[in-house]
C-alpha positions in Angstrom: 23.6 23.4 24.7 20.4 25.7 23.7 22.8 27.7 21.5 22.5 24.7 18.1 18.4 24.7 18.2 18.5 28.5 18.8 19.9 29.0 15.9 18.5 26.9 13.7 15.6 28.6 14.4 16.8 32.4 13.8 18.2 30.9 10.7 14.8 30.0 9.6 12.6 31.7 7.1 10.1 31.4 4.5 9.6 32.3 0.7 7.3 30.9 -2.0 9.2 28.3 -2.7 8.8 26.7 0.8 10.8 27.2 3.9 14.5 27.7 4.4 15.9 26.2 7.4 19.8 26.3 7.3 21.1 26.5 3.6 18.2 24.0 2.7 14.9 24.7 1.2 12.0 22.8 2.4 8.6 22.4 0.4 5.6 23.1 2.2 3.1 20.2 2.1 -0.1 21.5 0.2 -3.6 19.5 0.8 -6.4 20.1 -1.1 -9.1 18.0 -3.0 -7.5 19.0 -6.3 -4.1 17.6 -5.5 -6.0 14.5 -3.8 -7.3 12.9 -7.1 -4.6 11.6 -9.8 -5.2 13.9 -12.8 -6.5 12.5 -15.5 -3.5 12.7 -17.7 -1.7 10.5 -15.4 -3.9 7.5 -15.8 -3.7 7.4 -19.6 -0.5 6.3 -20.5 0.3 5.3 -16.7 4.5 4.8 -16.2 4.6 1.2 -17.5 2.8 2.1 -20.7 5.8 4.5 -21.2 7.9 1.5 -20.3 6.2 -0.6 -23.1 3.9 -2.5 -21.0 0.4 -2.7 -22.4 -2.9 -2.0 -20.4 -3.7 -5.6 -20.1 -0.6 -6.8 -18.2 -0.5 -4.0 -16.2 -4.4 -4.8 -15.3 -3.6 -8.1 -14.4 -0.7 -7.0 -12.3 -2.4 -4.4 -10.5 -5.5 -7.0 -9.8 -2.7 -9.5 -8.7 -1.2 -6.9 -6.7 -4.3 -6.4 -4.4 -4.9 -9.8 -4.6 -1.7 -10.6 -2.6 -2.5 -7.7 0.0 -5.7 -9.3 0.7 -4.6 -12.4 1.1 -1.7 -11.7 3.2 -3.2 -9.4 5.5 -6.3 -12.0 6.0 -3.0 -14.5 7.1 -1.6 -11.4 9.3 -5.1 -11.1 10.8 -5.2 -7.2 9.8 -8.1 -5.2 10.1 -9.8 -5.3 6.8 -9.2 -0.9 6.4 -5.2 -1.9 6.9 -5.9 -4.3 3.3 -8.0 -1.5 1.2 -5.2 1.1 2.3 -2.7 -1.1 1.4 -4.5 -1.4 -2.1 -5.1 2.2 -2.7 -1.1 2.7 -2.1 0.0 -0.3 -4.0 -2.8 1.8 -6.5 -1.0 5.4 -6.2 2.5 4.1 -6.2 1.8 2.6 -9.7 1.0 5.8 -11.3 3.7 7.2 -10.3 6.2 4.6 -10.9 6.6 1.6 -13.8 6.0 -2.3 -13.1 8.8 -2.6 -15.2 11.5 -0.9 -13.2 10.0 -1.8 -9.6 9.1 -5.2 -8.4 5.2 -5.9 -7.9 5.7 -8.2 -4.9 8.1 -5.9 -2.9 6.1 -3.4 -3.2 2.9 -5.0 -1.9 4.7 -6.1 0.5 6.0 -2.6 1.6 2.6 -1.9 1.1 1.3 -4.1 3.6 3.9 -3.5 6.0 3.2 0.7 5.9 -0.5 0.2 5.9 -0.6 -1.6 9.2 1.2 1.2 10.6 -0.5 3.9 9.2 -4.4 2.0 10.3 -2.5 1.2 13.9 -2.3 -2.5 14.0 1.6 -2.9 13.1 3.1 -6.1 12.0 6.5 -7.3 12.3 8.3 -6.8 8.8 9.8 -10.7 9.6 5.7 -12.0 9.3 4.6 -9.8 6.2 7.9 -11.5 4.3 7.4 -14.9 5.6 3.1 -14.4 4.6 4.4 -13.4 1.3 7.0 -16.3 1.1 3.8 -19.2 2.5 1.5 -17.4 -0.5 3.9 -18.1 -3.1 4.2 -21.2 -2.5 0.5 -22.0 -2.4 0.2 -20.4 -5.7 2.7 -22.8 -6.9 1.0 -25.8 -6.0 2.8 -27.0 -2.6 1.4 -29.1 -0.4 3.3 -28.8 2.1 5.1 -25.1 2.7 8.6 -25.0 3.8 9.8 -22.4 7.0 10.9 -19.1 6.1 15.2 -19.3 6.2 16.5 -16.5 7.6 19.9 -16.4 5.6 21.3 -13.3 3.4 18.4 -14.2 0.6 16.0 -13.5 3.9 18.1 -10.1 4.8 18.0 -9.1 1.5 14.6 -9.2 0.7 14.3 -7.5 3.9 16.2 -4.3 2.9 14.6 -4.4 -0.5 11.3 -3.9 1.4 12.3 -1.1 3.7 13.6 0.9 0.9 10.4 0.6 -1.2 8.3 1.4 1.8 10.7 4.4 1.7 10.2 5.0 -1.9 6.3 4.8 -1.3 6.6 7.3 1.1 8.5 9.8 -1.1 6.8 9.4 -4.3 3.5 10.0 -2.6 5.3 13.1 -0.7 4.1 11.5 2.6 0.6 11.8 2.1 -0.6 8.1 2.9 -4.3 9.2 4.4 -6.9 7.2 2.6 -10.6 7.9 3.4 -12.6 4.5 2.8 -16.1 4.9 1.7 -16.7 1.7 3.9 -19.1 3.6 6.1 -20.7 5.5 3.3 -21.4 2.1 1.8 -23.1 1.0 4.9 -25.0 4.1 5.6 -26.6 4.0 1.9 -27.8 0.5 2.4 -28.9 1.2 5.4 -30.7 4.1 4.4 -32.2 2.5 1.2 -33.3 -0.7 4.1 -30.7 -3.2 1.7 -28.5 -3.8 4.7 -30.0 -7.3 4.6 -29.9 -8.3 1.0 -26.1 -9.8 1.3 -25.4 -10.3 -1.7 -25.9 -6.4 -2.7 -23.8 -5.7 0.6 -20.9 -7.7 -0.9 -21.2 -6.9 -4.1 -20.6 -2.9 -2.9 -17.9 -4.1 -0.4 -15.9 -6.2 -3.2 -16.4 -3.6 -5.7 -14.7 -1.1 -3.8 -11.7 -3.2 -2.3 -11.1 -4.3 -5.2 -10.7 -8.4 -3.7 -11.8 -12.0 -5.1 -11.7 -13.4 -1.8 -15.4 -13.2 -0.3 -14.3 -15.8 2.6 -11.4 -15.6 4.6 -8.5 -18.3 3.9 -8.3 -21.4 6.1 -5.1 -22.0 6.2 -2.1 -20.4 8.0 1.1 -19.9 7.2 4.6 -22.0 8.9 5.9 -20.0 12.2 9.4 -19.4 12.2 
């Protein structure tokens, strides 16, 4: 029984290339501030620009983007670090990959779904897709929002989600840590004795999410 692992592991070594375990070569993962920070040549033409999508849609999609992370994770009662990491992957994926070829929506809702893991408060995949399904149909003027149907439409959309979260995962080569200046933000005003001028601390706080929503929405979505 010890004989497979035992193996495996004699099998093992290393070049510069990464490691070889097996007939398979295995990058190393490589952290460093440089490789942290999208180079500059990647923002300017971005993926969908390549695509033929021109800086002002792809603005507007990015802002809309965020806007629907927010917003959902305000409904899924997420901790408000779960939303800007969210945002900065929704962000990272996008430079990396074209609006064109990937939807907007699946992705922030993969988004979502992987940042509430990766900030410990995990929601059920079923609640981010029925949050997503009660926001569109706000946005399109329904009083009254039907229940989420669990049919193949619902399945489908489900598995659409799980592989982007995938794809998230391997376009940013699993590195999903975000460092939030939150507390930098706070310290500074605190330190500059602004921590009481709110309008200065939201202003900062806005800025940096990246939201429109100052005040959390009222309503709540249909259970299912």
């Amino acid at each position: 029984m010890a004989a497979g692992p035992t193996a495996a592991v004699s099998n093992s070594s290393t070049n510069n290339d990464g490691i070889l375990i097996g007939d398979k070569v295995y990058s190393e993962v490589y952290l460093t501030i440089d490789n942290s920070l999208i180079p500059e040549e990647r923002l300017q033409p971005t993926p969908s620009m390549l695509d033929g999508l021109d800086l002002h849609t792809e603005t507007d999609l990015r802002i809309l983007g965020c806007e629907l992370i927010q917003s959902a994770g305000i409904l899924l009662r997420l901790p408000q670090v779960a939303m800007a990491t969210g945002q900065v992957l929704f962000h990272r994926f996008f430079y990396s990959k074209s609006f064109v070829k990937h939807s907007f929506e699946i992705v922030s809702m993969a988004c979502v779904n992987l940042a509430s893991k990766i900030e410990e408060a995990p929601r059920r995949i079923r609640d981010v897709i029925n949050v997503f399904h009660y926001l569109k149909q706000s946005h399109r003027g329904k009083r009254s929002a039907s229940s989420l149907i669990l049919d193949q439409n619902y399945i489908n959309t489900k598995n659409q989600v799980i592989k982007a979260e995938r794809r998230i995962l391997k376009e940013l080569g699993f590195c999903v840590h975000v460092k939030h200046p939150h507390k930098i933000i706070v310290m500074y005003l605190q330190v500059l004795e602004c921590e009481k001028n709110q309008t200065l601390v939201q202003t900062a706080w806005v800025v940096h999410a990246g939201k429109s929503h100052k005040e959390p929405l009222n309503s709540a979505p249909p259970t299912t």
